[in-house]
N, C-alpha and C positions, 0 to 999 in steps of 0.2 A: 504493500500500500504506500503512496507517496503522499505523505506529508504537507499540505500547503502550508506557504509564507505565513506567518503570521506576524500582526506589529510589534509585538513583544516577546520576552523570553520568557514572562507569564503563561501568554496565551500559546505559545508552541509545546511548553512542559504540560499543564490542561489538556491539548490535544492530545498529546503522548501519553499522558497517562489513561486517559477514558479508551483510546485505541490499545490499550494493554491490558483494565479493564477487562471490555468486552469480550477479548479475546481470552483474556482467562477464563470469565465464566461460561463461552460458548464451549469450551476445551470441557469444564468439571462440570456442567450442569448435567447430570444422568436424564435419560430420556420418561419422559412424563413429570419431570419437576420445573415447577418453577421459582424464579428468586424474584425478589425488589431491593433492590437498594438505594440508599439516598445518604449523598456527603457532604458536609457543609464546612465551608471553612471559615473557622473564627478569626483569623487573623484579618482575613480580609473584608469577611462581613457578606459570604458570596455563597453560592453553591459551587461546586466544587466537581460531582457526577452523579447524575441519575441514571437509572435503571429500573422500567417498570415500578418507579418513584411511589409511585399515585395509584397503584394495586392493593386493595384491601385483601388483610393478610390475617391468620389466627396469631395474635402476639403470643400466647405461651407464658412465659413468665417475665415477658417484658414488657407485661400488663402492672407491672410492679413498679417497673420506671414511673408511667401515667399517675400512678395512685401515690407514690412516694414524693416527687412533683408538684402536686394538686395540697398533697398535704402540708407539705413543710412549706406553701405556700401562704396561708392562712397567719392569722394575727396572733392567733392563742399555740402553735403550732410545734412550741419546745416545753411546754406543760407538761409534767412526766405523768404516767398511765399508771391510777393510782386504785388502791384496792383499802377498802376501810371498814371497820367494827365500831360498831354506836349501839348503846345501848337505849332502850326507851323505858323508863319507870323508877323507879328509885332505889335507893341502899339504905340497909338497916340492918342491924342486928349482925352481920356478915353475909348477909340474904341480897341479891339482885331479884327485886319483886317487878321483876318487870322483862322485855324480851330483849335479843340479840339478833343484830343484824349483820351480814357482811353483804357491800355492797361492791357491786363489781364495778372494776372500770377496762376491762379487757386487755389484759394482760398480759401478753403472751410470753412474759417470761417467768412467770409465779412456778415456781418449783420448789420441791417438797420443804426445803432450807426459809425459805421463805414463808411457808403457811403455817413450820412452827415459828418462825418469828411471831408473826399475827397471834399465834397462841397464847404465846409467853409475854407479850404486850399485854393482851386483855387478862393474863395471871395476877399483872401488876397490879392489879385494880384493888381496892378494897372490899370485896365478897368473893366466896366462895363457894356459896350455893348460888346456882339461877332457877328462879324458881317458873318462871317464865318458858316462851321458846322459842327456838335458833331459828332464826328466818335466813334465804339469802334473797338479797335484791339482785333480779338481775330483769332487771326494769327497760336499762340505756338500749336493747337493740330488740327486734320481731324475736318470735321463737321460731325461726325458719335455719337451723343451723348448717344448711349449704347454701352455698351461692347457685344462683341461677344455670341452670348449663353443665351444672357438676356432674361429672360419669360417675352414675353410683355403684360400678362392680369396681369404683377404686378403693372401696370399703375393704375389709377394714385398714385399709395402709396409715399408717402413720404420717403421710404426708396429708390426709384428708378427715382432719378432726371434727367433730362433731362442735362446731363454734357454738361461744357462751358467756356472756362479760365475766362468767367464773372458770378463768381455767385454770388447770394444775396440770404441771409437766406437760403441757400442749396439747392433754387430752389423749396421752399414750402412755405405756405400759414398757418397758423394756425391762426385758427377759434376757437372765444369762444363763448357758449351762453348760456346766464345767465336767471334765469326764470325770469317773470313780474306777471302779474297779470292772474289766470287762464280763457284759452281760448282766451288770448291775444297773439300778438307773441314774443315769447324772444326777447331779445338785445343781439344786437350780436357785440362782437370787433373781428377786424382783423388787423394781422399784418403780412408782415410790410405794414404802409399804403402805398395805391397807388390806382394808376384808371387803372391799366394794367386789371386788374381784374373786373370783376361783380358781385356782390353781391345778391344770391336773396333768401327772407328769408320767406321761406314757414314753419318755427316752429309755435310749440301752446305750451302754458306752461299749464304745467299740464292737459293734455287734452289725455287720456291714445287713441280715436280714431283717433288721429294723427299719429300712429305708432312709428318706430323703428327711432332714433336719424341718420341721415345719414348728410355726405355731400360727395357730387358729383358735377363732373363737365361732358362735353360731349365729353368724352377722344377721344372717337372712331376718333371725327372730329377735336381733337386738340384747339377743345373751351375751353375759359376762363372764362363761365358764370358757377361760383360755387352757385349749389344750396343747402343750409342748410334749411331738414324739421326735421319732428316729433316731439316727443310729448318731452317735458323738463319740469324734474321734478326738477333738481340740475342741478349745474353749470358742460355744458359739452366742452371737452376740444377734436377738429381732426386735424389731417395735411391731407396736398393732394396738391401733385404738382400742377405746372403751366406749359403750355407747352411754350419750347423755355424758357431756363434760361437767354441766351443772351440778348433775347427783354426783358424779366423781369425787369435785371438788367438796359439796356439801356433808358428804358420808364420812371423808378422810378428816377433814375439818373436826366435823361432830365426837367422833372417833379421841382424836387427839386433846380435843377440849375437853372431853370426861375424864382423861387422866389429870386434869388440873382442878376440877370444879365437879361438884356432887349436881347433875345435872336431875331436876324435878322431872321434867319430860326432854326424856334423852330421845329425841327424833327431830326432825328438821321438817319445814316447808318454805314455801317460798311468797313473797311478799313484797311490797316495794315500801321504802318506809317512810311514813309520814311524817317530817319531823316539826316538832313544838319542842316548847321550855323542858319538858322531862328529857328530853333525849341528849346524848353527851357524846362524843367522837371519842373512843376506847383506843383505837391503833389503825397506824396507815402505814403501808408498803409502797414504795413508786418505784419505778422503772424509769429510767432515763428514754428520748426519744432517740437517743442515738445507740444507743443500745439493743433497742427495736429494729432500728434500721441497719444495722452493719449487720443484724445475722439476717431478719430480710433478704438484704440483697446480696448478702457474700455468698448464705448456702440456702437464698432462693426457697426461703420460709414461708408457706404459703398460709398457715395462724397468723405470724406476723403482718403478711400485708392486709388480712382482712383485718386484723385488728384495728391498723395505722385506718383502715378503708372505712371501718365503723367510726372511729372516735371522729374521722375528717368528717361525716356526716353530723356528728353531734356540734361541731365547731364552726363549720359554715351554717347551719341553719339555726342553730341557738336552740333547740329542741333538743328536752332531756332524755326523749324515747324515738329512733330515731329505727328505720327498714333500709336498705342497700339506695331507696329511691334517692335519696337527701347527700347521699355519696353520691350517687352517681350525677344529681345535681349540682355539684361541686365540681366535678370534672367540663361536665356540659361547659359551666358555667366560664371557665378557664381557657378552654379551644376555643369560647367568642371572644375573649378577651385578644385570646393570639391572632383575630383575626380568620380565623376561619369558620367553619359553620359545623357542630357537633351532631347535627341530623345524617352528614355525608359518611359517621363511622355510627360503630354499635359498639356501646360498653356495657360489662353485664356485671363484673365482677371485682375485685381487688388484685385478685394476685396472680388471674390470667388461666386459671383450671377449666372454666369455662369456653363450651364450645360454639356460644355466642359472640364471643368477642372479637369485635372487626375493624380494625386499624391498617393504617399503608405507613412505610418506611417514611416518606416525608412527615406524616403526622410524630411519630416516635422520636426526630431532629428536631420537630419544633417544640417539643416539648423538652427536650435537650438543651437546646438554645435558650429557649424561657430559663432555665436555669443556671446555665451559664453567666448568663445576664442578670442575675438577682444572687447578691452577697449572701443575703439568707438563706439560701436554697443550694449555692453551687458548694461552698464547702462539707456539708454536712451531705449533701451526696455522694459527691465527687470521694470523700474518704470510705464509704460504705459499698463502692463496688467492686466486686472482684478485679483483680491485676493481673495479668496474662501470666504465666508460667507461675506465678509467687503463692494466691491462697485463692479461698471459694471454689468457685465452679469454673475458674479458670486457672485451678492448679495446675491440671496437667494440660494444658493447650498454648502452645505460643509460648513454649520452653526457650530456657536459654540455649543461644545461638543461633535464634530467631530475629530477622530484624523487630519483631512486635515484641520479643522476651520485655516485659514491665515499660512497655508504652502504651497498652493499652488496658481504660480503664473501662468494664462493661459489663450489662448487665446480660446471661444467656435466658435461654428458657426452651422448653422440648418438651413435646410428649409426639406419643406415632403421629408421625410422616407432618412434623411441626417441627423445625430448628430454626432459632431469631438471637439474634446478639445486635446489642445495641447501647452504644454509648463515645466515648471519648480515645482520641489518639494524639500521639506525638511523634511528629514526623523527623528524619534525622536532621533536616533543616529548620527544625523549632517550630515546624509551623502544627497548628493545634486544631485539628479536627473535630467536628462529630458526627456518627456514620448511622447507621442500621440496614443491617442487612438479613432478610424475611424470607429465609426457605419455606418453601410448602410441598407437598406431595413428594417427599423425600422416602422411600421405603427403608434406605438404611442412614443411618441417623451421623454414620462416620462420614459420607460424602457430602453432607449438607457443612457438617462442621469442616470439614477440607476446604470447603468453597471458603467461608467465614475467615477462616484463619488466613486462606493464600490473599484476599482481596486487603486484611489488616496489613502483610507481610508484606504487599506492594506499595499501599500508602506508606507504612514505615519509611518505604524509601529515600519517599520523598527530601 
């Protein structure tokens, strides 16, 4: 291909590079896939190359960039996600005549260290009987605890928790089990402890006709009896939800506070709490927002972005009970501000699991851009996403000896025949990018990522 003149040494490197581009992804695009990408350069304030730009694509988990975005956008926005115990009624005699509440603020870091903290705060108190009973509020979101579009045979996986402004440990269970003696059955730890759960341990250590290492539970019927078989040769390590994160959290809770307090009615319900002059704030737990967000976006925490997705709907609409609508309100509301029109995409979700969500490569840049451009927003991103070869989910990709080895800062996301990365680059001539690039109908999930990474490894170049 011959090259025209161009005015500038700009506008000839431009050429040359989109002509190299193209020519790469026409080389790796396997036959029935398609890509979009979109590069924009901050240096210059320009775009930089398109490719099928303006193609509506399933973002994957770069539905997480939009919602992270959208949220650290907002005025109230570094408020840390706070989880709190208030009692209603009075104290006397060593008697709490009156009830307990914990009230959720969706949490997705509350682990077990933390809900004895919560314990041992409300210990501090002055009574020790309640005579009263344990409410949880979990009032702030719908009781719809999947997002729109969720594949429900990803049940029970531990990346798809049963959401709840009350969770504990993410609304998972991990199970270890360590060998014994062969043809005996493993030892098994679980945490966190509790009796919400059942345990039943049908392993054999080292006993090859014991089969394949599984645990399950009887999702279908929303049972909580986890069975752990087969054969253990080495110590093996699963997660797998519980169903109902709420009862999770309130059973373990319940559980623990009777070791500290002679409980009158030792059972729980749930309630939202009215509060007046009796009621008193007993203990609070907070989570930092950035804390939220680097496991978020490093290892693509899909509790976390619904959480970050729920609280952005309590904080743009000022509404203390708040449904996915008032989020995704929030978003809408953000793509007109940038100028564009939020009717021409479909968002369904926070953290991109859903198979309604419809974005194109330009739209994921400018909301890139938008942050770029806002001191509030680009720091606290820009630290929270995976680095190419270093950590997250771009550990092992764009290794050192890569020209992209730790230039590129980005968010991934995948499920079948769906591979999207999308976020920031540094070229070897300082100039500072932001890119996305939107595989679809990929069968195998390494040629979608080969494209991703060779197109990062050329911009590098630059």
């Amino acid at each position: 291909m011959v090259i025209p003149l161009l005015a500038n040494a700009q506008e000839r490197g431009t050429n040359i590079l989109a002509y190299s581009l193209d020519s790469l992804i026409q080389a790796k695009l396997p036959q029935g896939g398609m890509v979009g990408v979109s590069v924009f350069d901050l240096n210059e304030n320009q775009p930089l190359y398109a490719y099928q730009a303006d193609k509506l694509c399933r973002p994957a988990s770069t539905q997480k960039l939009i919602t992270a975005i959208t949220a650290l956008s907002l005025p109230r926005a570094q408020e840390p996600f706070r989880t709190e115990v208030w009692y209603k009624g009075e104290i006397a005699n060593d008697t709490l005549r009156g009830d307990i509440y914990i009230i959720g603020g969706m949490d997705p870091e509350l682990m077990e260290t933390a809900l004895d903290t919560l314990v041992d705060l409300t210990a501090a108190f002055p009574f020790h009987v309640i005579a009263g009973q344990i409410y949880g509020d979990v009032s702030m979101r719908d009781s719809l605890y999947w997002g729109k579009g969720w594949i429900w045979d990803d049940n029970p996986e531990s990346f798809q928790p049963y959401l709840s402004p009350l969770m504990l440990n993410k609304g998972f269970v991990k199970v270890t089990a360590i060998p014994t003696n062969p043809g005996e059955p493993a030892r098994l730890e679980v945490k966190p402890v509790s009796s919400y759960f059942n345990i039943i341990n049908e392993t054999k250590t080292k006993t090859s006709s014991a089969g394949k290492f599984t645990v399950m539970r009887d999702w279908m019927n929303n049972a909580n009896d986890i069975t752990v078989s087969g054969n253990i040769t080495a110590r093996r390590v699963e997660e797998i939800n519980v169903y109902s994160s709420q009862d999770f959290f309130m059973h373990t809770f319940l559980e623990r506070l009777g070791t500290k307090f002679t409980l009158m009615q030792p059972w729980y319900s749930f309630a939202e709490l009215q509060k007046d002059s009796t009621c008193q704030l007993i203990a609070v737990y907070e989570t930092s927002v950035q804390k939220v967000l680097k496991q978020m976006m490093k290892e693509s925490d899909n509790l976390n972005a619904e959480a970050m997705f729920t609280r952005m709907g309590v904080q743009a609409s000022g509404n203390t009970h708040v449904s996915s609508e008032e989020s995704l309100k929030a978003i809408q509301t953000l793509v007109r501000s940038m100028g564009l029109n939020p009717d021409d995409y479909r968002f369904a979700d926070g953290c991109g699991l859903s198979m309604y969500d419809y974005v194109s490569p330009e739209l994921l840049v400018a909301f890139l851009r938008y942050a770029y451009n806002h001191d509030n927003i680009f720091p606290h991103l820009f630290r929270s996403l995976p680095v190419a070869g270093v950590d997250g989910t771009l550990k092992n990709r764009m290794r050192k000896g890569s020209p992209a080895y730790q230039q590129v800062h980005a968010k991934t996301g995948s499920y079948t025949g769906i591979n999207t990365l999308a976020g920031y680059l540094e070229t070897k001539s300082k100039r500072y990018l932001t890119f996305a690039i939107m595989c679809q109908n990929h069968i195998k999930a390494s040629e979608a990522r080969a494209i991703q990474d060779a197109i990062c490894e050329l911009l590098a170049k630059e």
